[in-house]
DSSP file (Angstrom, degrees, kcal/mol; ACC not computed):
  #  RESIDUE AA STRUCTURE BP1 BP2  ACC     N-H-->O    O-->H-N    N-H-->O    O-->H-N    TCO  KAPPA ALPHA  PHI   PSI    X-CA   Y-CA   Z-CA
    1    1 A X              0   0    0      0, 0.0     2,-0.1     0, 0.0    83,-0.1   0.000 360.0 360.0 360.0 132.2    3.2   -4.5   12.7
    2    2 A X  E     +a   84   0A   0     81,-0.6    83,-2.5     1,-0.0     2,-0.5  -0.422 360.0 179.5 -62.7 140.2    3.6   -0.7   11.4
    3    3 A X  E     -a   85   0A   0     81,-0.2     2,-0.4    -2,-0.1    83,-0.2  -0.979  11.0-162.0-149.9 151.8    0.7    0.9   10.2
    4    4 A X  E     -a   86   0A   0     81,-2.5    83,-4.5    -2,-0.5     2,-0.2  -0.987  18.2-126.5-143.5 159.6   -0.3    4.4    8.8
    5    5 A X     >  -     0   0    0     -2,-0.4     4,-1.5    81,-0.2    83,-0.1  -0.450  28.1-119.4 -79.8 153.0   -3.1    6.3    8.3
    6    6 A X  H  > S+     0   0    0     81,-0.3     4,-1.1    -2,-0.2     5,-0.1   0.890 112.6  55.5 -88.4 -23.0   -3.7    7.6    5.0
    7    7 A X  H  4 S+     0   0    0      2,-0.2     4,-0.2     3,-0.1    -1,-0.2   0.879 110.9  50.8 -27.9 -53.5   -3.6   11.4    6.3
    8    8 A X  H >> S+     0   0    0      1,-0.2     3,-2.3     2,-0.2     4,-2.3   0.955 110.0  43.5 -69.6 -78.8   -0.2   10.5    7.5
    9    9 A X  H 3X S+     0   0    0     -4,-1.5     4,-0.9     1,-0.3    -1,-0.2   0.824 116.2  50.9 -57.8  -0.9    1.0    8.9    4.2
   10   10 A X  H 3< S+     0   0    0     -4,-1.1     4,-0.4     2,-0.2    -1,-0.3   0.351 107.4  56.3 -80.7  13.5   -0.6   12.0    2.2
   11   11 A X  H <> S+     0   0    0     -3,-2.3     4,-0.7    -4,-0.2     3,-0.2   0.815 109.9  40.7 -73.5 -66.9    1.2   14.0    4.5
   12   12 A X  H  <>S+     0   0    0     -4,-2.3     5,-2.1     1,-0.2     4,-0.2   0.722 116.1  47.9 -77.2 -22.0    4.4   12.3    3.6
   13   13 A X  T  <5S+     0   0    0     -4,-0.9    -1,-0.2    -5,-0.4    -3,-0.1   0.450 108.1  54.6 -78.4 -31.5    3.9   12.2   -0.2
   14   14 A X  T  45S+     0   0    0     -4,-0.4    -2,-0.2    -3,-0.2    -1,-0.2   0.510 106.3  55.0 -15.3 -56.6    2.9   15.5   -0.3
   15   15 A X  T  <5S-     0   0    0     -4,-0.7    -2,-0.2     0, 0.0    -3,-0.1   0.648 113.3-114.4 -73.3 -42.0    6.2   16.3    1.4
   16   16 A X  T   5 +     0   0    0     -4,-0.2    -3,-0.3     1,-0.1    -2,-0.1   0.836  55.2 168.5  92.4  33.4    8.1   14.7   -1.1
   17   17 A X      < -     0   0    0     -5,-2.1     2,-0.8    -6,-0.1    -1,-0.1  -0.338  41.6-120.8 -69.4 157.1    9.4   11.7    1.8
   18   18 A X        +     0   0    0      2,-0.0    39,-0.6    -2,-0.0     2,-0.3  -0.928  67.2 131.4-113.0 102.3   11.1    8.8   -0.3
   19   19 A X  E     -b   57   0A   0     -2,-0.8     2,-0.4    37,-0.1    39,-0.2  -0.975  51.2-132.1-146.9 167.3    9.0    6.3    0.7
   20   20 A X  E     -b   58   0A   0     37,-2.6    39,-1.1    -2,-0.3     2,-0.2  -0.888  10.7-151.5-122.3 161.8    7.3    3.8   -2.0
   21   21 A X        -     0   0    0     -2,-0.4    17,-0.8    37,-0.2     2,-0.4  -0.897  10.3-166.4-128.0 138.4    3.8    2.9   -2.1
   22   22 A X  E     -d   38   0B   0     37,-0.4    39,-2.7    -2,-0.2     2,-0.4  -0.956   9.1-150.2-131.0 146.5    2.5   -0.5   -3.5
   23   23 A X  E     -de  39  61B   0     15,-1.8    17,-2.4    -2,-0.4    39,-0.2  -0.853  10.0-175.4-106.3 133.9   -0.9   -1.5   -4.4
   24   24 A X        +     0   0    0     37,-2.4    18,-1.4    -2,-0.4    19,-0.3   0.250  37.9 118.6-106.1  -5.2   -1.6   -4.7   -4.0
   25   25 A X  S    S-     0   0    0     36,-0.5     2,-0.2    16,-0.2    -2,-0.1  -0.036  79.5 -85.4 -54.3 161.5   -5.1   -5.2   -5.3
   26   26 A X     >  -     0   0    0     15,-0.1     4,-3.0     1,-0.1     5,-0.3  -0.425  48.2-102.3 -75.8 147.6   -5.4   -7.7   -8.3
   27   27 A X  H  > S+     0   0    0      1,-0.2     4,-0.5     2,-0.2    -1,-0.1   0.686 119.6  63.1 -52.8 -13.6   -4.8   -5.7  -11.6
   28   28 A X  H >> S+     0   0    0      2,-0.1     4,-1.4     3,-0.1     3,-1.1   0.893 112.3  43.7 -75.8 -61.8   -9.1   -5.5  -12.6
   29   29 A X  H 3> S+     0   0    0      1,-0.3     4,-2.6     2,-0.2    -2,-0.2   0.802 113.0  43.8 -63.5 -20.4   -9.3   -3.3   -9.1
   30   30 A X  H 3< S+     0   0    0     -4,-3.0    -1,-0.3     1,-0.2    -3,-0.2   0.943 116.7  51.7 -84.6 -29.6   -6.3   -1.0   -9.4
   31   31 A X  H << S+     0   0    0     -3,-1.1    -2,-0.2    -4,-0.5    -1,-0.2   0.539 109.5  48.9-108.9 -17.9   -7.4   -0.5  -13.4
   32   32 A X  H  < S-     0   0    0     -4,-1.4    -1,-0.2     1,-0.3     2,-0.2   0.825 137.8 -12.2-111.5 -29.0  -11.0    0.5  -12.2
   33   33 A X  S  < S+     0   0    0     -4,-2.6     2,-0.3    68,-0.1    -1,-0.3  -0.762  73.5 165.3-164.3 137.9   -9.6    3.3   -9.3
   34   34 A X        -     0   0    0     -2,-0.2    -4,-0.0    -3,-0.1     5,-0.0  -0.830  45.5-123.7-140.0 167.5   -6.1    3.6   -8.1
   35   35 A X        -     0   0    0     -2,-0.3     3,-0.1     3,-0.1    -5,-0.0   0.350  64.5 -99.4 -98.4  -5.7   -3.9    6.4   -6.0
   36   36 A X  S    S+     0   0    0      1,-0.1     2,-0.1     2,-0.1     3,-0.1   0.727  87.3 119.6  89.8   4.8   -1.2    6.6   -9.2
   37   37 A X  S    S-     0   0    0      1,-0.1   -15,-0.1   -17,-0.0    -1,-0.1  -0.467  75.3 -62.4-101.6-161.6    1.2    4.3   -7.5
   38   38 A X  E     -d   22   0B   0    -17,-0.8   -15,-1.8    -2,-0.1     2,-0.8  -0.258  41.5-161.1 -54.9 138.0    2.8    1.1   -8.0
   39   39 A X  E     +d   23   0B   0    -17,-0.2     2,-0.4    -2,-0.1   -15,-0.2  -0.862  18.7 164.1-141.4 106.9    0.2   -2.0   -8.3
   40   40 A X        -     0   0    0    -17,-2.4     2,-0.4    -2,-0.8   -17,-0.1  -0.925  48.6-116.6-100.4 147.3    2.1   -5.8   -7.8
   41   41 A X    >   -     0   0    0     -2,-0.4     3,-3.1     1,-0.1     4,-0.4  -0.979  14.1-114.3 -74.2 120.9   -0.8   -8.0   -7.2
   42   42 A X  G >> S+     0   0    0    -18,-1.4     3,-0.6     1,-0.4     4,-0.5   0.634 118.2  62.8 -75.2 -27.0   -0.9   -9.6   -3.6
   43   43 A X  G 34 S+     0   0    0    -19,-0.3    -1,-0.4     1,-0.2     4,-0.1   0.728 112.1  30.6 -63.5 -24.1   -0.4  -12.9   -5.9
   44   44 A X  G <> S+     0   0    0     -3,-3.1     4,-1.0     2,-0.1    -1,-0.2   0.147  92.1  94.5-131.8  19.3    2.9  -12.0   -7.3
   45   45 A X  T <4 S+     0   0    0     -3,-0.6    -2,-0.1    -4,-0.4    -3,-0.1   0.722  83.0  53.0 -84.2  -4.5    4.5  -10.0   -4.6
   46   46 A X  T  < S+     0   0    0     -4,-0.5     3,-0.3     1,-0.1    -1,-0.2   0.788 112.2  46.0 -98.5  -8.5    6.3  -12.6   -3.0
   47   47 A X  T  4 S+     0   0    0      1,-0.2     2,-0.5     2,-0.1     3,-0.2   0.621 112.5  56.2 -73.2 -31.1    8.1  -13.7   -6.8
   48   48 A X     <  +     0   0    0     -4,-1.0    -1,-0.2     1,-0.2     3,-0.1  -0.466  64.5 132.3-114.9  58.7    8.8   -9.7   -7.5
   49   49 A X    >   +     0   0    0     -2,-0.5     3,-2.9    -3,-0.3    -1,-0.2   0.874  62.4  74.6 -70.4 -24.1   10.9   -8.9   -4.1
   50   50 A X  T 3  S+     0   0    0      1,-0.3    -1,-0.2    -3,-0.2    -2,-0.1   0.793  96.5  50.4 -54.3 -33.4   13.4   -7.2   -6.3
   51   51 A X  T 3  S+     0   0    0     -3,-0.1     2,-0.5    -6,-0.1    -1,-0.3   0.523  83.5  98.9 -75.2   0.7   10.7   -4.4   -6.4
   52   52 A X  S <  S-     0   0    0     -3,-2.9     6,-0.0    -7,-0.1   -30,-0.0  -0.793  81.4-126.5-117.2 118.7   10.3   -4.3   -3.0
   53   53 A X        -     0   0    0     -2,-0.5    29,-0.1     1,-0.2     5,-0.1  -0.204  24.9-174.8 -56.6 169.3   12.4   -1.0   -1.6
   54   54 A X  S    S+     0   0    0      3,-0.1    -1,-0.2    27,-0.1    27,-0.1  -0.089  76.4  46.0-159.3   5.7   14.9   -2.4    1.3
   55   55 A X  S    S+     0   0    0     27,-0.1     2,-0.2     2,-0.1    -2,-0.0   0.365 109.4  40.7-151.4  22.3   16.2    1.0    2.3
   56   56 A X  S    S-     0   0    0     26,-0.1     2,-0.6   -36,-0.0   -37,-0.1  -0.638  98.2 -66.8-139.0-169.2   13.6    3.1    2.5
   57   57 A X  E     -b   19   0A   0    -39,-0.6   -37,-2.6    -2,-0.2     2,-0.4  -0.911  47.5-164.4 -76.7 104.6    9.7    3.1    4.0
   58   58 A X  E     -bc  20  83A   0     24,-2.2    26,-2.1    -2,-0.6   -37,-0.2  -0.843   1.9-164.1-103.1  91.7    7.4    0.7    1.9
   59   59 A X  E     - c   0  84A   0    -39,-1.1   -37,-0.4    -2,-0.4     2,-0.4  -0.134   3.4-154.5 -26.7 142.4    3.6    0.9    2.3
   60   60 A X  E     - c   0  85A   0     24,-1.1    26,-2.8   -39,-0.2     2,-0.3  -0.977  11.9-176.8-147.3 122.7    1.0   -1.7    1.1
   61   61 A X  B     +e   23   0B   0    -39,-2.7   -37,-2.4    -2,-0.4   -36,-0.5  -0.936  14.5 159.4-130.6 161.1   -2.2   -0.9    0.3
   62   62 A X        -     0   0    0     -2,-0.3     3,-0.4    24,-0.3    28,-0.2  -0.799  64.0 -76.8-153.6 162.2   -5.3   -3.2   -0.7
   63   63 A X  S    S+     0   0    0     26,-0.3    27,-0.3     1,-0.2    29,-0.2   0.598 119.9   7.2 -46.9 -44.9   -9.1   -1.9   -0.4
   64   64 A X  S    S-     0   0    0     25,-0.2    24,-0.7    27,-0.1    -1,-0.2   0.386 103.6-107.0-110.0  -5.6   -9.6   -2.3    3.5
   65   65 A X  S  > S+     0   0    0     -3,-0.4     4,-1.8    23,-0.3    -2,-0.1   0.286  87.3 108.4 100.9 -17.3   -6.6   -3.0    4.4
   66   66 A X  H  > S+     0   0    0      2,-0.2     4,-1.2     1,-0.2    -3,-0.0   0.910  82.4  45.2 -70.5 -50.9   -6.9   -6.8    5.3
   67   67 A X  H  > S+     0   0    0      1,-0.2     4,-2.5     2,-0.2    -1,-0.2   0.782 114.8  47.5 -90.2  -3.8   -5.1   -8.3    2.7
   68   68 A X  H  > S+     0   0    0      2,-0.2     4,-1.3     1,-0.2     5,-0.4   0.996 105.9  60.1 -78.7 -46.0   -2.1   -5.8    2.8
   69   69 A X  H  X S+     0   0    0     -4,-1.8     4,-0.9     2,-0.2    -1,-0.2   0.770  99.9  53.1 -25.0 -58.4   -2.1   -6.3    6.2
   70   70 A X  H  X S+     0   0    0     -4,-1.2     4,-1.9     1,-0.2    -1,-0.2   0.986 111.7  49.6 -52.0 -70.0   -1.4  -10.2    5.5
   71   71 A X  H  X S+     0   0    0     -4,-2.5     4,-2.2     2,-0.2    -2,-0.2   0.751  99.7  57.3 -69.3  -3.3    1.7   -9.3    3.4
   72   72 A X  H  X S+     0   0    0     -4,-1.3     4,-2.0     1,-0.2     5,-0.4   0.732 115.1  43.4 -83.4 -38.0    3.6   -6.8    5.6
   73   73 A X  H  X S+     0   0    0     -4,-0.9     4,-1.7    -5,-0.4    -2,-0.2   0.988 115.2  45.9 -75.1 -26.9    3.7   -9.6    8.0
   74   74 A X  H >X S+     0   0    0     -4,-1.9     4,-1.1     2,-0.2     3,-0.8   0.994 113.6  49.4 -93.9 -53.5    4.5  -12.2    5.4
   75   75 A X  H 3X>S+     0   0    0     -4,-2.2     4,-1.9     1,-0.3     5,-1.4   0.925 108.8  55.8 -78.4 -55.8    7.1   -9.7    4.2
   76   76 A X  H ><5S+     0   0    0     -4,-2.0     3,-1.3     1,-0.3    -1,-0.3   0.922 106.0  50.8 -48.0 -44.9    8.5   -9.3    8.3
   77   77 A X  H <<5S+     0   0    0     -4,-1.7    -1,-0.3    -3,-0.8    -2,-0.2   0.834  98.8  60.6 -64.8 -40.9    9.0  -12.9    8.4
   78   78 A X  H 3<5S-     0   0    0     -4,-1.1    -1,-0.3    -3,-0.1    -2,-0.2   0.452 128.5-100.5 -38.6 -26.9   11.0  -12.4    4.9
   79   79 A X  T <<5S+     0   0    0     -4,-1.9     2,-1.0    -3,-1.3    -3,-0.2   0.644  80.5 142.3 101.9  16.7   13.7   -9.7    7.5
   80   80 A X    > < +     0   0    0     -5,-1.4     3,-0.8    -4,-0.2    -1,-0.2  -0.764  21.8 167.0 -97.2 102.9   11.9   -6.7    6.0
   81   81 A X  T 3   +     0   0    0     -2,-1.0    -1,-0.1     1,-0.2   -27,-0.1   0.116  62.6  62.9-110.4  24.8   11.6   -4.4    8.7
   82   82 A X  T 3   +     0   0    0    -29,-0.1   -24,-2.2   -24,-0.1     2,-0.4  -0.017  68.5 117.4-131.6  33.2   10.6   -1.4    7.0
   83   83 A X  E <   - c   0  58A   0     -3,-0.8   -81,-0.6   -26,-0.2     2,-0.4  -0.758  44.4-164.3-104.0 145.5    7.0   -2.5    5.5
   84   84 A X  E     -ac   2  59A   0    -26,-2.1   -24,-1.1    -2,-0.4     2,-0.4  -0.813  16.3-133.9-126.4 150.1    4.3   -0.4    6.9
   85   85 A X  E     -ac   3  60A   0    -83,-2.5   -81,-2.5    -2,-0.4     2,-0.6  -0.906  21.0-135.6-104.6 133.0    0.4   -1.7    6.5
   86   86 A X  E >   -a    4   0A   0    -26,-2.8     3,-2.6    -2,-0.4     2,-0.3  -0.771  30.6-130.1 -84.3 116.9   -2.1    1.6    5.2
   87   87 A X  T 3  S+     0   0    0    -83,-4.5   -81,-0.3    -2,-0.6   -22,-0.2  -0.568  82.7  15.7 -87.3 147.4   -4.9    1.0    7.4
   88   88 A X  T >> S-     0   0    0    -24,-0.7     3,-1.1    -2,-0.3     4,-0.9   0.177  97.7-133.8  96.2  24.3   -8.2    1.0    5.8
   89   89 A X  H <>  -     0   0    0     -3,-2.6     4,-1.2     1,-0.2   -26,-0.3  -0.141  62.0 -30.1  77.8-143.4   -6.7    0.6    2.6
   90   90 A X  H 34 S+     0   0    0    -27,-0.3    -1,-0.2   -28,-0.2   -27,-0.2  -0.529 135.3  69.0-113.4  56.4   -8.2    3.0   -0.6
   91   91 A X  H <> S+     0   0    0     -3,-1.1     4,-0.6    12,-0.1    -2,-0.2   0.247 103.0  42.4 -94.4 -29.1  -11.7    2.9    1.4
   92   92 A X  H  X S+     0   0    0     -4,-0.9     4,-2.5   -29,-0.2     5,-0.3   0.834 113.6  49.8 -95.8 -55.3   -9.9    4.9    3.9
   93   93 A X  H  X S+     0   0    0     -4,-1.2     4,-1.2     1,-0.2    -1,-0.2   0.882 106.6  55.7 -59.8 -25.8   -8.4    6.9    1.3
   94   94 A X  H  4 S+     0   0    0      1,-0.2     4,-0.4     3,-0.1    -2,-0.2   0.827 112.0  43.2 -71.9 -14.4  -11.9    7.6   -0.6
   95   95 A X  H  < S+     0   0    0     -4,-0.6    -2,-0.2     2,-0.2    -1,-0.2   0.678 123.0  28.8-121.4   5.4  -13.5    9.1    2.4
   96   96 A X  H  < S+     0   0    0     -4,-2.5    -1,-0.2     2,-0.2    -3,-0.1   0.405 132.0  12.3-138.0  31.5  -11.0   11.2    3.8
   97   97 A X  S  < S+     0   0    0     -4,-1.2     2,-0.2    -5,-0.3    -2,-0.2   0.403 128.4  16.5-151.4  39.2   -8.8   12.4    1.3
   98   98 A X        +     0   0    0     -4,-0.4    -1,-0.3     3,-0.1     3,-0.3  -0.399  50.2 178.6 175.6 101.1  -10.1   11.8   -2.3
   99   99 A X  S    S+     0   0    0     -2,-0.2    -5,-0.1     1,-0.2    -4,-0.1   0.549  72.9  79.6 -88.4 -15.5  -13.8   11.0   -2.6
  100  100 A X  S    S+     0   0    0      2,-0.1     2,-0.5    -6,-0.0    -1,-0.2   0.736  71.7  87.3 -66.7  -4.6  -13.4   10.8   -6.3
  101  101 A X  S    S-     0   0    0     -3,-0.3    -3,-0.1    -8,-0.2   -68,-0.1  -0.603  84.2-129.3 -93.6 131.2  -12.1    7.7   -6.0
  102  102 A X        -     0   0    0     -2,-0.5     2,-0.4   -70,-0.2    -2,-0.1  -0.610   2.7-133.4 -94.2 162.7  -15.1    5.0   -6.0
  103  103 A X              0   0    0      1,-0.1   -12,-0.1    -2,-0.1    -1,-0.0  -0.812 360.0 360.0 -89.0 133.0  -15.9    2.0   -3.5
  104  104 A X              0   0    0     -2,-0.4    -1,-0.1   -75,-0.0    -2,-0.0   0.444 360.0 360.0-115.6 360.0  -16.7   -1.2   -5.4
């Protein structure tokens, strides 16, 4: 399984890379602190593949990284071989690139 760092994908975002970013937290947690991306909830991402880039880089983030983790592999089994897991989710993102963002 692919993983990034969250340096690395503000790195790339920064950069202007065409890569998409999904949030997967359930819709209370993205609504109470979010990065500004795209939010499926981990519950309806495997009904909304149409959203799911196929020709580019796709990211999945969830608060530590564990349940994003779950769906890039569920998503590899699916023949999607360009989903990348963010590791340590947007915990990783509050405490080394945005601390405004809170931990719940």
């Amino acid at each position: 399984m692919k993983e990034i760092s969250v340096t690395e994908l503000k790195r790339r975002m920064d950069a202007g890379d065409d890569v998409q970013v999904i949030d997967i937290r359930e819709r209370n947690e993205y609504d109470y602190c979010n990065i500004g991306v795209q939010n499926i909830p981990m519950g309806e991402l495997m009904t909304n593949l149409d959203q799911v880039a196929q020709d580019k880089d796709v990211v999945l983030h969830c608060k530590t990284g564990g349940r994003s983790s779950s769906m890039v592999q569920a998503l590899m089994a699916r023949g999607y071989n360009n989903v990348i897991n963010l590791t340590g989710g947007i915990y990783a993102w509050s405490d080394e690139i945005d601390s405004s963002i809170p931990k719940y």
